[in-house]
C-alpha positions in Angstrom: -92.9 49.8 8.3 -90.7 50.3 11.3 -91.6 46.1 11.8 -89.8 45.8 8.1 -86.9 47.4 9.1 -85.9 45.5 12.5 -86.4 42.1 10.6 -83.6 43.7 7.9 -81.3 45.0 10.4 -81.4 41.4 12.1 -80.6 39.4 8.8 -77.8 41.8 8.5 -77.0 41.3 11.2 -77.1 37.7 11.5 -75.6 36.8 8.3 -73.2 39.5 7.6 -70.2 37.6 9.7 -70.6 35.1 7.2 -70.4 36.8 4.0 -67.3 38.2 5.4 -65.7 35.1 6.6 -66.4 33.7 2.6 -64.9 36.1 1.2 -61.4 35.5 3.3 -62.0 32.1 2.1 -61.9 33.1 -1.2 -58.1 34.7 -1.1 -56.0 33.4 -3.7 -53.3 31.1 -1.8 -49.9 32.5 -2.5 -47.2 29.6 -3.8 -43.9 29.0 -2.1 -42.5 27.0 -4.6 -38.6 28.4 -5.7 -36.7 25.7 -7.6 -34.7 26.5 -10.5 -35.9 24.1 -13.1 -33.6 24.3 -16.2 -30.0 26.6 -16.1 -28.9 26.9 -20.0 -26.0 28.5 -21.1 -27.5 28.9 -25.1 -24.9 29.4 -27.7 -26.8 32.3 -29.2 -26.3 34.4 -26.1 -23.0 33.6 -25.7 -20.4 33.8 -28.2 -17.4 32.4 -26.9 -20.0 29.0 -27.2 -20.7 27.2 -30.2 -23.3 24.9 -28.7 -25.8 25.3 -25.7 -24.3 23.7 -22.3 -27.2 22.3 -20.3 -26.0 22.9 -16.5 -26.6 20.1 -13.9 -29.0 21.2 -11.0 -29.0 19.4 -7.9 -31.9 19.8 -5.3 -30.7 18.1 -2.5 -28.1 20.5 -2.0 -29.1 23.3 -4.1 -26.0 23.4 -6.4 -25.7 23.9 -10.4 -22.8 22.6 -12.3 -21.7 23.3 -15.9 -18.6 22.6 -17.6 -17.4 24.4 -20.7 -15.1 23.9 -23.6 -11.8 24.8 -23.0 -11.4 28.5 -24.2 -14.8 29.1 -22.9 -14.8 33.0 -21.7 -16.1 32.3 -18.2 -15.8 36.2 -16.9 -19.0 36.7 -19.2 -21.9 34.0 -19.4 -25.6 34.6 -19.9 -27.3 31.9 -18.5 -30.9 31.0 -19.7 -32.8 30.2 -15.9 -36.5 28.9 -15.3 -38.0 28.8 -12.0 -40.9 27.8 -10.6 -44.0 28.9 -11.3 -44.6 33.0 -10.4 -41.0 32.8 -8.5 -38.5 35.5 -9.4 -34.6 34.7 -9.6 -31.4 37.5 -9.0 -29.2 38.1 -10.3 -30.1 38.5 -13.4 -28.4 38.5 -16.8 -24.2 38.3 -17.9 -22.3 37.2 -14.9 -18.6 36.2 -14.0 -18.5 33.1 -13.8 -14.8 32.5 -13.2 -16.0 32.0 -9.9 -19.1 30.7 -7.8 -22.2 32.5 -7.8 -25.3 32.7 -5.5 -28.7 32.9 -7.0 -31.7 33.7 -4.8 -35.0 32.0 -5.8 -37.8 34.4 -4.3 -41.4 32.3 -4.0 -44.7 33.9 -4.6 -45.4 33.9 -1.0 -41.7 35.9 -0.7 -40.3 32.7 0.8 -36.3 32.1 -0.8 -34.3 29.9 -1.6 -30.2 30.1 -2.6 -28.3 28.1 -5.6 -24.4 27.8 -5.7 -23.3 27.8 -9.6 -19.8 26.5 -10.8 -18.8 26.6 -14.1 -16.0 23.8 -14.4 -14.1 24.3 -17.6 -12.8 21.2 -19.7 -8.8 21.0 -20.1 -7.5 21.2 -23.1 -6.5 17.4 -24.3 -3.0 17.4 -24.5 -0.8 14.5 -26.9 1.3 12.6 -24.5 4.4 14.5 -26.2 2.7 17.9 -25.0 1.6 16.4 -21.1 5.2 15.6 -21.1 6.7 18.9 -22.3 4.4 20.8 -19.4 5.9 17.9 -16.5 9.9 19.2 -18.2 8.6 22.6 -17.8 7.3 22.1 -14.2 10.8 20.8 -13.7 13.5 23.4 -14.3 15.9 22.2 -12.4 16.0 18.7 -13.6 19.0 17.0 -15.4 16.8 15.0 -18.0 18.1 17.1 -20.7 15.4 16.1 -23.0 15.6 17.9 -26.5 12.2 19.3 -26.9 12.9 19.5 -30.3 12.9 16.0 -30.9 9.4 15.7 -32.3 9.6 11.1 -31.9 10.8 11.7 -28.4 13.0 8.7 -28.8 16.1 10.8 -27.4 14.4 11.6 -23.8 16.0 9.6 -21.0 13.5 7.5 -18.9 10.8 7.6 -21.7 9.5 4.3 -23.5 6.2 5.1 -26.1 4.8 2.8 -29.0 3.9 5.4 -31.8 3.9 8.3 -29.6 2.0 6.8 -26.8 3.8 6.5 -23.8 3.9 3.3 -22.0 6.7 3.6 -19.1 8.8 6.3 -17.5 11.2 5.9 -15.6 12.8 8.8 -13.7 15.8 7.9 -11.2 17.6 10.5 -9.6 16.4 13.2 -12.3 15.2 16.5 -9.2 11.8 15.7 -10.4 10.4 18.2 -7.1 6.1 18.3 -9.5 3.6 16.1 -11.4 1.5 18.4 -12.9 -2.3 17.5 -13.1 -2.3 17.2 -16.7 -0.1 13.4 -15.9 -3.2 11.8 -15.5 -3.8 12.1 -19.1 -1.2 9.3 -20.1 -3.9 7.0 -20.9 -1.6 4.0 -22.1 1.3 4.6 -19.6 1.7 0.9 -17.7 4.8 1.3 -16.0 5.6 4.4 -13.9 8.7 4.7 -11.6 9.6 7.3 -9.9 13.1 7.1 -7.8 15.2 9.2 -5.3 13.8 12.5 -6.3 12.1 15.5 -4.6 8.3 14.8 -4.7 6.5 16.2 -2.0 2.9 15.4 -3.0 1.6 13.8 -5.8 -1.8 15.1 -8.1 -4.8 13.4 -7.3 -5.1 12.9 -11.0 -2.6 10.2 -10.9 -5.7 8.3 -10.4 -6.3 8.4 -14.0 -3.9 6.7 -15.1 -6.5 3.6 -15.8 -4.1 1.3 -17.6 -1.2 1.6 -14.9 -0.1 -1.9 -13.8 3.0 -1.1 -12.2 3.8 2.0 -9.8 7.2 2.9 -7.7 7.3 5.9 -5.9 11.0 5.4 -3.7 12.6 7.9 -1.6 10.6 11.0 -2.0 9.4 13.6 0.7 5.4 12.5 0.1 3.5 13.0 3.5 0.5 10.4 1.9 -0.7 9.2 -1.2 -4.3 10.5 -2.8 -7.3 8.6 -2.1 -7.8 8.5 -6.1 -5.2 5.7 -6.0 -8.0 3.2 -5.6 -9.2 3.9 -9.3 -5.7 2.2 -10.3 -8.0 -1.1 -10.5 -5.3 -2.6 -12.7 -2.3 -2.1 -10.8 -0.5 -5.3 -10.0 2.5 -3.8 -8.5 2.3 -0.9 -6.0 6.1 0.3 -4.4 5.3 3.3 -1.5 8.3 3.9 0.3 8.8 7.6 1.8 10.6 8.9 5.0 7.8 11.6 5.4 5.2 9.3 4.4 2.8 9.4 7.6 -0.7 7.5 6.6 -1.7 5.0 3.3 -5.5 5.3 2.7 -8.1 3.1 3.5 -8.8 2.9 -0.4 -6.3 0.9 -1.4 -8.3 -2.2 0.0 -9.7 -1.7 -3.6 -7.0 -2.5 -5.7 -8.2 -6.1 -6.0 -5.9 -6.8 -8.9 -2.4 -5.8 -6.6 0.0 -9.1 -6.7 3.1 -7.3 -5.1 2.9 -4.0 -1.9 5.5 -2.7 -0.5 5.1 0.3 2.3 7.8 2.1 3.8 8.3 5.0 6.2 9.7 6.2 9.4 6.7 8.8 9.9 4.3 5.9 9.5 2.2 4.7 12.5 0.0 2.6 11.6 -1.0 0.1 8.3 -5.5 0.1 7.5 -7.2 -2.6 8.2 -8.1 -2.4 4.1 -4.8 -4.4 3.1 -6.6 -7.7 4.1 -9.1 -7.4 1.7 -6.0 -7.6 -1.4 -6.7 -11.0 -1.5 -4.7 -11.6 -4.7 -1.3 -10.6 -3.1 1.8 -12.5 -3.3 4.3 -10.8 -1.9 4.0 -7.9 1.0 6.7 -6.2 2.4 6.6 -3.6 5.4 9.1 -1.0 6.6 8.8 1.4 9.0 10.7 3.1 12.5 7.5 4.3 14.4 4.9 1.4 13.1 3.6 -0.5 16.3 0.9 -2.6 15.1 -0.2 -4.5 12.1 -3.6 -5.5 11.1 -4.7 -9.1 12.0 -6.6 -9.0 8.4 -3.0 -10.0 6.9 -4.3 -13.5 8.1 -6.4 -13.1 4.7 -3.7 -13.1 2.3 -3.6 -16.6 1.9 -1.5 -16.2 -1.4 1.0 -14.7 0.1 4.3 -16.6 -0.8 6.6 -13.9 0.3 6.2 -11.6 3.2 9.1 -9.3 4.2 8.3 -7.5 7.7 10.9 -5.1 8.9 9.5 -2.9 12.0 12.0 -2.9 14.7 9.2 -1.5 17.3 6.6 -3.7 16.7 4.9 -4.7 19.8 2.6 -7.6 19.4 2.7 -9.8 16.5 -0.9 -10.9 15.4 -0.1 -13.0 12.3 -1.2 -16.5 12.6 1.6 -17.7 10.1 0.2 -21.4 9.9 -2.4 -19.9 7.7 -0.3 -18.9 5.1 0.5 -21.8 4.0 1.6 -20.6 0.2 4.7 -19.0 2.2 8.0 -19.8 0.8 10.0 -16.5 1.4 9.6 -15.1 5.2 11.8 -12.4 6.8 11.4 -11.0 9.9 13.1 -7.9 11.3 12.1 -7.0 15.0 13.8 -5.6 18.1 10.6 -6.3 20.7 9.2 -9.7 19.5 10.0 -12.9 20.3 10.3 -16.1 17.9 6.8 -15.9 16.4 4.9 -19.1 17.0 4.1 -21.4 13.6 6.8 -20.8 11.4 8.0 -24.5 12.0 4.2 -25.3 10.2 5.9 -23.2 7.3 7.1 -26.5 5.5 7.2 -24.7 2.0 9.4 -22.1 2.9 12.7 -21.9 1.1 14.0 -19.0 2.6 13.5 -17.7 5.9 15.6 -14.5 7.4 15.3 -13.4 11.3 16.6 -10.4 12.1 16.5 -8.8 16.4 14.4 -11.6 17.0 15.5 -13.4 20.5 17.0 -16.8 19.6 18.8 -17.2 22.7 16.9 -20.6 23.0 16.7 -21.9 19.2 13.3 -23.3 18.4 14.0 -27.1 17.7 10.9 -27.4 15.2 13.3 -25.5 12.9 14.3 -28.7 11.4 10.7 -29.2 10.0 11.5 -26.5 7.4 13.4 -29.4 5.1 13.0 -27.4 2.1 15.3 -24.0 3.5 17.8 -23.4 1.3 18.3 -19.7 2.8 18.7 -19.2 6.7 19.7 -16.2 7.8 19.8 -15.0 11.3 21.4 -12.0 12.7 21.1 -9.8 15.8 19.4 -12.8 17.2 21.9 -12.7 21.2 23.2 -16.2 20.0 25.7 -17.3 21.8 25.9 -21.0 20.9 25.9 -22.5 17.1 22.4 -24.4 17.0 22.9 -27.8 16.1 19.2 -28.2 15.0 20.7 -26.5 12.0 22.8 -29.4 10.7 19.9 -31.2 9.5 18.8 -28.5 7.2 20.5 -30.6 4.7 19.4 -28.3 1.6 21.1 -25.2 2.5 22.7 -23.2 0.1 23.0 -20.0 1.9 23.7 -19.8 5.6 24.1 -16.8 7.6 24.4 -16.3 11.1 25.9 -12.8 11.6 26.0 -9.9 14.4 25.8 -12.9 17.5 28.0 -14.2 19.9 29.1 -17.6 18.5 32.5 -18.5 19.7 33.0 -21.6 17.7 31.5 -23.8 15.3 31.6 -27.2 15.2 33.1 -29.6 12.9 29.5 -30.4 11.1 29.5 -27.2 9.4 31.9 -29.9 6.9 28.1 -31.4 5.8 26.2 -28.8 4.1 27.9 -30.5 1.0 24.9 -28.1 -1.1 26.2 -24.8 0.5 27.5 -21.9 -2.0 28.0 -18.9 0.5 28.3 -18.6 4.3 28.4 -15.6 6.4 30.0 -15.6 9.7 31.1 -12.3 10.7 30.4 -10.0 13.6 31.0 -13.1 16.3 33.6 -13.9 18.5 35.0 -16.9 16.8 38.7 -17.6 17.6 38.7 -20.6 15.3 37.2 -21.9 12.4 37.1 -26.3 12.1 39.3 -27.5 9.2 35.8 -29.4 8.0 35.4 -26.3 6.2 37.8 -27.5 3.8 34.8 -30.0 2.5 32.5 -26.9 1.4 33.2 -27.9 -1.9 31.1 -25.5 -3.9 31.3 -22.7 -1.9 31.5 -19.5 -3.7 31.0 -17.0 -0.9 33.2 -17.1 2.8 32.6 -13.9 5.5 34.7 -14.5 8.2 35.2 -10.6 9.3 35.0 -8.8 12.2 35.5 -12.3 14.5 38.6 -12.5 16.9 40.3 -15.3 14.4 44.3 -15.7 15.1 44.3 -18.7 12.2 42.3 -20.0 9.7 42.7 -23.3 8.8 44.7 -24.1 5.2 42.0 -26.7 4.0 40.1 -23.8 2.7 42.7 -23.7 0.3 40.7 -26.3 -1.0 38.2 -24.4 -2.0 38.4 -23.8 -5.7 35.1 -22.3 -7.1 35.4 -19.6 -4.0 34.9 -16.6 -5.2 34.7 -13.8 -2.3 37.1 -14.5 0.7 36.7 -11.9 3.2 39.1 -12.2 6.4 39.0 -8.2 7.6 39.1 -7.1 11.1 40.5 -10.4 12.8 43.7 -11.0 14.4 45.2 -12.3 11.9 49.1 -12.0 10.9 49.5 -14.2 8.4 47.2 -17.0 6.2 48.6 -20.5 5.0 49.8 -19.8 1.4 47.2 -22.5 0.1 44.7 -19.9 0.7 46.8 -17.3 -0.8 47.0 -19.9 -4.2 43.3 -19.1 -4.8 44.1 -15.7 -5.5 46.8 -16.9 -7.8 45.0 -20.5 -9.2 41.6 -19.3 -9.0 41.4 -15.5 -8.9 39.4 -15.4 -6.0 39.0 -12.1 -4.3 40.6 -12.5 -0.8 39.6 -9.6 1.7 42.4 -8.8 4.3 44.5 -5.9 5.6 47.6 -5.5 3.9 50.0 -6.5 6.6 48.4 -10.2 6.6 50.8 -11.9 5.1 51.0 -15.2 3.3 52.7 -17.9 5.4 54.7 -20.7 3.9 
């Protein structure tokens, strides 16, 4: 008996550590799943609905977005949640929406998880007439006078509409100081200029405006331009010019269909790298006080056939002009740069303006530009005319103001094609009677030169139109100049004690 009972004792013994270890292995294994899987906002538990808004859920970063009619009483929504399997969700029930609320997803193992919810509610969609009425109303100090009344709108200043769509605005000098959000509704508006006003930022739902092909925003207070702009894929003519403007976005790189850009303003720095990729571009102009740099990815524009650069503290000049080849319009404003290399390779261009650039020592290779018909040049420490000039047989407009020419010589008589000609801010004591064979000159600046006399064959002169003669030495002018006034009504410009002499 007693041997019976030690050989039961042992298999307890000996086998009772592993009925115990099975039966841990035999624990139910607790889930730590906590997703929410559907978020429902069902019309039957929710009146201010009148059909079931199905939320987006994001996992990746845990966040639920819904958007609801206009109207929709956000302060008290019952949402409809499923979670994961045996996982609990709080709160529970009605909530406020009108703002963001955190949901904690508690797993069966107690493990959580938090869900940010938004309710985004739609905007009413407003006719153009009404959008237009709210951007009056956001406007109370502005002297558009628009009658509200007028139900066609055909009476409001600055507004063009086919059948009550509204296709251009145009707002010049009008205190607009707001765009209100709701402007990016003007589906069919194409033209949008906005002038010498107060703007100080502008909605980023002007990035809406999907059929826009034309934008100027001139003389306003904007610091920088929404990012949204690049969704302006049709815009083929984009005006930015702002004294507080301080940065252009990246994005506009995008606007693949822009033909024309101008930028402008004194708080600007810098220009992105992005404006080389607007490979459709035809004209560029630049403007700014404070800009040092431009980006060498202008050398990509090869369609450019105007390019208007006026940054008086540039510091290095990048652009490899003998690439743009298309160029037949180049102006040049700069204080810190001398004559940029490859403009003589330019032979398209038919008008070319230099402005603070250094042409104490002309570039000869000027004469390869045989199709000028526009020189300008001014600021440029000149202290001699350039005879390299007289073969620029084509001319119709020369101007070589702001220098230090004392004379010029008896060639200027050639340009038989030139129409106006600009002299003025030199030290010219005389001007060569050759003048007189300018025969279709319209245009004559002689002001602010140290003239005594000007020679009477400019009395021959007969389609002149403009004579200007101010701030000279001058006494007296031979009375066949005076006769144009009389023959010809041409407007002479001279103090009143310049006489006519006989």
């Amino acid at each position: 008996m007693l041997k019976h009972l030690n050989l039961i004792l042992f298999s307890i013994i000996l086998i009772g550590p592993f009925l115990i270890s099975c039966g841990k292995d035999d624990d139910p294994v607790l889930s730590d799943e906590k997703e929410i899987v559907s978020f429902v906002f069902k019309s039957q538990n929710n009146a201010s609905l009148v059909s079931d808004v199905v939320a987006q859920i994001n996992q990746d970063n845990k966040t639920i977005t819904a958007t609801v009619p206009y109207g929709t009483n956000t302060a008290v929504l019952v949402p409809a949640i499923e979670v994961s399997k045996n996982a609990t969700f709080s709160p529970e029930g009605a909530q406020d929406f009108s703002k963001a609320i955190t949901y904690t997803i508690t797993a069966e193992d107690n493990s959580k998880q938090e869900y940010r919810a938004e309710i985004i509610v739609q905007e009413i969609e407003l006719t153009d007439r009404e959008i237009l009425i709210e951007f009056f109303e956001a406007n109370p100090d502005t002297n558009l006078n628009w009658d509200l009344n007028d139900e066609t709108m055909d009476s409001w200043t600055g507004v063009t509409h086919i059948e009550g769509k509204i296709t251009a605005l145009q707002f010049v000098d009008n205190n607009i100081v707001s765009l209100p959000s709701s402007f990016g509704g003007l589906k069919k508006l194409e033209r949008l200029v906005i002038a010498r006003n107060k703007l100080t930022s502008l909605p980023d739902e002007i990035g809406n405006l999907e059929n826009l092909k034309t934008l100027f925003l001139l003389g306003e207070n904007f610091t920088d331009i929404p990012q949204e702009i690049e969704n302006l894929t049709n815009l083929e003519e984009l005006h930015l010019v702002s004294q507080e403007l301080n940065s252009v976005p990246k994005e506009i790189g995008n606007l693949e269909n822009l033909e024309i850009l101008t930028i402008g303003g004194n708080a600007l720095t810098t220009i992105p790298d992005e404006i080389g990729k607007l490979v459709n571009l035809t004209t560029l102009s630049l403007r700014g006080e404070n800009i040092t740099s431009i980006p060498a990815s202008i050398n990509d524009l090869t369609q450019l056939t105007d390019l208007y650069l006026t940054l008086s503290n540039l510091t290095s000049f990048p652009v490899e002009l003998q690439n743009l080849t298309n160029l037949t319009h180049l102006s040049l404003n700069f204080e810190q740069i001398n004559f940029p290399s490859g403009i003589d390779t330019l032979v398209n261009l038919s008008a070319l303006s230099l402005t603070g650039i250094d042409l104490a020592s002309f570039p000869a290779k000027i004469t390869n530009l045989t199709n000028l018909t526009t020189l300008s040049m001014s600021n440029n420490n000149l202290s001699s005319y350039p005879a390299e000039i007289n073969t620029l047989s084509n001319l119709t407009t020369l101007s070589i103001t702001n220098n230090n020419l004392t004379m010029i010589p008896k060639e200027i008589g050639a340009f038989e094609n030139l129409q106006k000609l600009s002299l003025s801010g030199n030290q010219l004591t005389d001007i060569p009677m050759e003048i007189g064979n300018l025969k279709n000159l319209t245009s004559l600046n002689l002001e602010e030169n140290k003239l005594t006399t000007i020679p009477k064959e400019i009395g021959r002169l007969i389609q002149l139109e403009d004579l200007y003669l101010r701030n000279n030495n001058l006494t007296s002018i031979p009375q066949e100049v005076c006769d144009l006034k009389t023959n010809y009504n041409t407007n002479i410009s001279k103090e009143s004690d310049v006489t006519c002499m006989k």
